[in-house]
N, C-alpha and C positions, 0 to 999 in steps of 0.2 A: 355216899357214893352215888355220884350219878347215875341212871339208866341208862344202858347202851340203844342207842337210835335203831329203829327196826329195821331187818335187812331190804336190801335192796333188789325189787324184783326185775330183769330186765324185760320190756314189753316192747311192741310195736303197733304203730294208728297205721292209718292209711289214708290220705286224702285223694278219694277216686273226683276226676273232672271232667266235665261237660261244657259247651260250649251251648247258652239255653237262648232262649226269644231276649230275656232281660238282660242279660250279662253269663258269665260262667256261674256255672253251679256247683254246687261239692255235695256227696249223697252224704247222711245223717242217719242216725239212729238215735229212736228213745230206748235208755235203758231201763228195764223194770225195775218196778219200786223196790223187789227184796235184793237185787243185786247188790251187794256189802260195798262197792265203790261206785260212785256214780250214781247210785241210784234213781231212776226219773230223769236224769238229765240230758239235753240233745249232744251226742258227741260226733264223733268221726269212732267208725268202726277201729276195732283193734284189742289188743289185750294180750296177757303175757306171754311169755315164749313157753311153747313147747319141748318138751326131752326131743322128739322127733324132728323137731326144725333144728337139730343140730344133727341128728341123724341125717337127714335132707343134704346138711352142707360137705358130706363128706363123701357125697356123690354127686360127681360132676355131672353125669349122665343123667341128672334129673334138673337142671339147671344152666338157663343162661348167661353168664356176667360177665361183661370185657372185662373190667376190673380185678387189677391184683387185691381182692380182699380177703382179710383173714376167716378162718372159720366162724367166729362170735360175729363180722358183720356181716358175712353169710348169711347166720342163724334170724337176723334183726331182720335182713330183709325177706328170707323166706315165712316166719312168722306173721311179717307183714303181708303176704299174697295166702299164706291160710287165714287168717284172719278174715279178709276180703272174701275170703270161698265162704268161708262159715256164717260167720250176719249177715251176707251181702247174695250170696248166689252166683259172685262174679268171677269168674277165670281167667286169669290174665296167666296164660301158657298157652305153648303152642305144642301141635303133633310133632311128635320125634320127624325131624328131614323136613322140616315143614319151616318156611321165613314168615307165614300169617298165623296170627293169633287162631284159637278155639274155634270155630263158629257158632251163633248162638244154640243152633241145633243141637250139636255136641257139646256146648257149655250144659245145655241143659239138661242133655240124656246124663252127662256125669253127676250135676247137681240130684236129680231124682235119683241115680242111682246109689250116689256115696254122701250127701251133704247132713242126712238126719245120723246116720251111724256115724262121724265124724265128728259131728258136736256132740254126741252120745259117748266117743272114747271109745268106741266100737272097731273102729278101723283109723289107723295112722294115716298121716298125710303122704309120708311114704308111697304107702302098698298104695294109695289110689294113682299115681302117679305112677306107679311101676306099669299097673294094673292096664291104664290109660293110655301107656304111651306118650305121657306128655312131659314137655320142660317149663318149668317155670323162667317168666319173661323177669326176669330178674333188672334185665337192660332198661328195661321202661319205666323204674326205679329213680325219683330225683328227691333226696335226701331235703327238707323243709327246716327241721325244727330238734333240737333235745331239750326236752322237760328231765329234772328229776323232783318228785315230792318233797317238799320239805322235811327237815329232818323231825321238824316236832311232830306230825303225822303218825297215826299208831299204823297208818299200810303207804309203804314207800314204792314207785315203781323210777324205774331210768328207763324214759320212752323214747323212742328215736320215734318221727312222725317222716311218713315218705308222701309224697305226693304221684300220680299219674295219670295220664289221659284213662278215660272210660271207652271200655270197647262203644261201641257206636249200637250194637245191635244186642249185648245186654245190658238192661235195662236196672236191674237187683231188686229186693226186696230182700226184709228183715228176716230173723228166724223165727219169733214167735216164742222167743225163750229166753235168753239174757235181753233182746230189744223187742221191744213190741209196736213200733212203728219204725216205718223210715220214710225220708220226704230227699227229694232232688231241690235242693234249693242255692239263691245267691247267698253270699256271704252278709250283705247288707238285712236282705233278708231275714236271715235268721237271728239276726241284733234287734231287728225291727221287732220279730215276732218272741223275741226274749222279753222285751221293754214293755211289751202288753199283756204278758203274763204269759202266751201261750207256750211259750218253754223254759227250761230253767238249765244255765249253762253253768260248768267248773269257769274258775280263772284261767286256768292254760285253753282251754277252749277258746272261749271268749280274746282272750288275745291273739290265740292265729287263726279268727276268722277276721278279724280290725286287719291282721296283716295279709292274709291271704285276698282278702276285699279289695286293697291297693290296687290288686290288675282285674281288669275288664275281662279278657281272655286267658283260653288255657295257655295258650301259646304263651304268654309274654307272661304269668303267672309260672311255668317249667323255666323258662328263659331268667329271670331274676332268682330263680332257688339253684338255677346250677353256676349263678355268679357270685351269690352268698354262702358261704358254708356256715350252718348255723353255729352259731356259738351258745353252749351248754346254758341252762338257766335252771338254777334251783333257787327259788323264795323263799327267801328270808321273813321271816314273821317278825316285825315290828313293834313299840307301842306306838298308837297315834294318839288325838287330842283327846283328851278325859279316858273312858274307856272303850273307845276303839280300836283297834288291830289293822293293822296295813302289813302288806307285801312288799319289798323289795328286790328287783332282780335288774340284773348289768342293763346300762342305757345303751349301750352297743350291740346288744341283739336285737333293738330294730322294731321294739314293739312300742314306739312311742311315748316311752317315761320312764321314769326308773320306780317311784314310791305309789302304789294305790291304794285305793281302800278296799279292805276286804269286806266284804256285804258278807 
């Protein structure tokens, strides 16, 4: 009898952007060598959902979203704006009555105040938010990409990846704990500096920085991801020529092939 495929964890990335001297940029984190997923690798922040990011969605009062959306992609997107708080230091919410984002002042009085007991489990994303006064900008939210793990994989996650403009005035920085660098970099960039060794990317990464790379700017980069809606992709594990292994995922989600090789 066969093994049953391992469950499915749902997570959220976040692709925060910049408009830089070379082109747009997207922030990165390295993740630490012991981290069981990813290990070492440069990703986009993110990681699984929280119990409380569903707590989150079932107070409007802590959240902004024109959209009629369900609870579960509530949960996807709020995970995705703690996420961002937690590796990044970045705050995308605004003061209750308030139409302007944080200020970096106040992004940063909240970071020193709550961001270490937060990735400690010490305090929910909740209470900081209750605490703050703030709503998450859920609005500023443009939906990129869904990865799911393949199923031969012993850790499965279903990631939805969001993308959004970067506050202007902060700046982030890593935690020092699951990532132990972060770099503001082009998408080009970061292919460049993968190919010469200085970092080492997943497959799903490496494909939507090839796609994210397409646009020059943030603008026109937000502009194409809210006239695409991603279409799902889980990899297929292959055989290729002798003993090689290759990927397969739908030629119509736009990442330029359907068959790679898996390195």
């Amino acid at each position: 009898m066969a093994e049953a495929a391992p469950a499915v964890r749902p997570a959220s990335t976040m692709l925060l952007l910049r408009d830089g001297r070379d082109g747009m940029e997207v922030f990165m984190v390295v993740r630490h060598h012991q981290i069981d997923f990813a290990s070492g690798a440069l990703v986009f922040p993110g990681g699984s959902l929280d119990p409380d990011d569903h707590v989150v969605a079932l107070k409007p009062d802590l959240f902004h979203s024109p959209d009629n959306l369900d609870a579960l992609a509530l949960a996807f997107r709020i995970g995705a704006l703690r996420e961002t708080f937690e590796e990044c230091g970045i705050l995308l919410a605004r003061p209750k009555g308030s139409t302007a984002l944080a200020s970096a002042k106040d992004a940063k009085r909240v970071e020193d105040k709550h961001r270490a007991a937060l990735c400690e489990s010490k305090i929910a994303f909740s209470q900081i938010l209750d605490a703050e006064g703030l709503v998450l900008a859920l609005d500023l939210l443009v939906p990129f990409a869904h990865w799911i793990t393949p199923v031969a994989m012993s850790k499965r996650f279903d990631t939805l990846f969001f993308m959004a403009r970067a506050p202007e005035d902060q700046l982030g920085a890593h935690d020092g704990h699951e990532s132990v660098d972060s770099v503001w970099v082009t998408p080009q960039q970061a292919l460049t500096d993968t190919r010469t060794g200085r970092f080492k990317l997943v497959f799903a990464t490496e494909r939507n920085l090839i796609k994210l790379g397409e646009n020059r700017t943030v603008d026109t980069a937000l502009d194409a991801a809210r006239k695409n809606k991603p279409i799902t992709v889980t990899p297929e594990i292959i055989p290729g020529e002798g003993k090689k292994r290759q990927l397969r995922i739908p030629l119509e989600a736009g990442y330029g092939g359907e068959v790679f090789d898996l390195t």
